[in-house]
C-alpha positions, 0 to 999 in steps of 0.5 A: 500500500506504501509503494502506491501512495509513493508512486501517485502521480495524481489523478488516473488519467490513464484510465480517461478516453478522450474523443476530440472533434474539430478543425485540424491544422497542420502548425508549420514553423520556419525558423530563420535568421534575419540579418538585412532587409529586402531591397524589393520592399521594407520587410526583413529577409529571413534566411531559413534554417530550420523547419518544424511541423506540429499538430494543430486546432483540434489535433492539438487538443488530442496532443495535449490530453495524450501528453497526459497520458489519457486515451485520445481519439480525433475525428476531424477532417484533412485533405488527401494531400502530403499535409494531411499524411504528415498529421496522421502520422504525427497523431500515430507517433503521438499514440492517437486514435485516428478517425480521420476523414480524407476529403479529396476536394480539399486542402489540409489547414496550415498555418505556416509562421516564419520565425526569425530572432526567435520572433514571429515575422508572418503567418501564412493560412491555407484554408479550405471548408470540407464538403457536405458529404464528408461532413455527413460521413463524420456525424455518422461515425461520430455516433458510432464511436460515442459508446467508447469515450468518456469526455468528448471535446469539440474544438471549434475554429470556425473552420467549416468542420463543426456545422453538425455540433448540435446535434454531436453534443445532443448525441453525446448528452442523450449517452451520459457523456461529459461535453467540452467545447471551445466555441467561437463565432457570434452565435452560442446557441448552436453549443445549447446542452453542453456540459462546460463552454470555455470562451476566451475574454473576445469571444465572450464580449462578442456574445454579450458585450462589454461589462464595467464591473465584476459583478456585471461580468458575473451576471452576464456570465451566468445568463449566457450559462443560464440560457445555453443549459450549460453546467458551467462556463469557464472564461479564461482570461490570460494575464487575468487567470479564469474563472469558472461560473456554475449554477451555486458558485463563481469560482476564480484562478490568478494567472499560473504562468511565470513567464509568457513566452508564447500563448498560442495553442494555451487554450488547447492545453487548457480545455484538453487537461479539464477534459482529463481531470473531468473524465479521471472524477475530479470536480470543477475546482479540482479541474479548473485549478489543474487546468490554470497549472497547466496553462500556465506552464504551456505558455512558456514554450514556444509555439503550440506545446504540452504539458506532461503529467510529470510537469502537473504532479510530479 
């Protein structure tokens, strides 16, 4: 019994089975030097010396909960193209569940950005809406492999994959499971029935506008968590921290992070280790408080990170 309470390393994240639905991006990293500008234009020349390829919008999510050691799956959507082969050999690397759907009439998202002197210079998106057809093969699929997750997260990037989120989170409630979503867009009442929304500060004030108080902020907060039937809402705030409204508390947590090097991706990082923290039967302050911890180390790194169960527990 000893040799187990020495060993805990927190919560039993490995028993947890995550599916992850949404927008997949190939994140692409040019690193370079920048040493002159270009006589063509005034805009920096930066000469490439290394390149790095990363999983990204949903995908990332799924990398995130798979870094905790939790059972990931992703279904999403990617062009039959070199893009969408290098992320699902990345997900098979990373010990992903992949139920990737191939659209042949579509390219695979990027996001390139160039890096010189450790500075992002440009990003580049290539981006295209998946068809109809494929779309109506993932809802379909998206039922048949409910029975075997626990928590599932949709990860909106308003990128065309999620037009069927309705009535995925109507399914995944009508089987008991826990529902996450990472929203976007001007109109919320597409995420009604979800267990837990995660909106940033912008994405809150494009739904209910500006507050000048707490209190009002609060109030706002849970009217939206109110009229979207939601069991919570976590706002999360950067330098602010978050904060989690439920129907009997508010609950809030200052910023984790001792140094801000890049926040891109820190929502994934967030959403994914609620989602695990959740699905291992630990409540919302437990998990919101993991959460914060997490995001508050990922953002030290550079470009779309994780954080280990060692770096949450160890």
């Amino acid at each position: 019994m000893s040799t187990n309470v020495a060993t805990y390393k927190g919560p039993a994240l490995d028993q947890v089975r995550i599916l992850v639905v949404g927008d997949v991006m190939l994140d692409r990293y040019w690193f370079g030097d920048v040493s002159r500008i270009s006589p063509e234009a005034p805009v920096p020349i930066v000469r490439i010396e290394k390149r790095e390829a990363r999983l990204g919008g949903a995908a990332n999510v799924a990398r995130n909960a798979a870094a905790l050691g939790a059972h990931a799956g992703l279904l999403g959507v990617v062009g039959a193209d070199e893009a969408g082969a290098e992320v699902e050999q990345m997900l098979q690397d990373g010990g992903i569940r992949s139920y990737l759907k191939r659209d042949e009439a579509i390219s695979t998202i990027i996001k390139l950005r160039v890096i010189g002197r450790q500075q992002q210079m440009v990003r580049i998106d290539f981006e295209e809406p998946p068809t109809d057809a494929v779309l109506r093969d993932k809802l379909v699929q998206f039922q048949t492999l409910l029975p075997d997750y626990d928590v599932i997260v949709l990860s909106d990037y308003a990128k065309g994959s999620l037009v069927n989120v309705a009535d995925m989170i109507a399914a995944a409630r009508a089987a008991g499971k826990v529902v996450m979503v990472d929203p976007k867009g001007d109109d919320f009442t597409r995420y009604v029935g979800a267990t837990v929304l995660t909106p940033n500060k912008s994405e809150l004030r494009r739904i209910v506008g500006s507050w000048n108080s707490e209190e009002q902020l609060t109030a706002k907060a849970q009217q939206l968590r109110s009229d979207l039937k939601l069991d919570a809402l976590l706002l999360t705030r950067s330098e602010e921290g978050m904060t989690l409204y439920t129907e009997h508390e508010r609950f809030h947590m200052p910023a984790a992070a001792r140094e801000v090097y890049d926040v891109s991706g820190a929502g994934d990082t967030v959403i994914a280790t609620m989602a695990a923290m959740l699905g291992a039967g630990e409540g919302w302050q437990k998990a919101v408080e993991t959460a914060n911890r997490a995001g508050g180390i990922v953002v030290g790194k550079l470009g779309t990170a994780t954080v280990t169960r060692e770096e949450l527990f160890g």
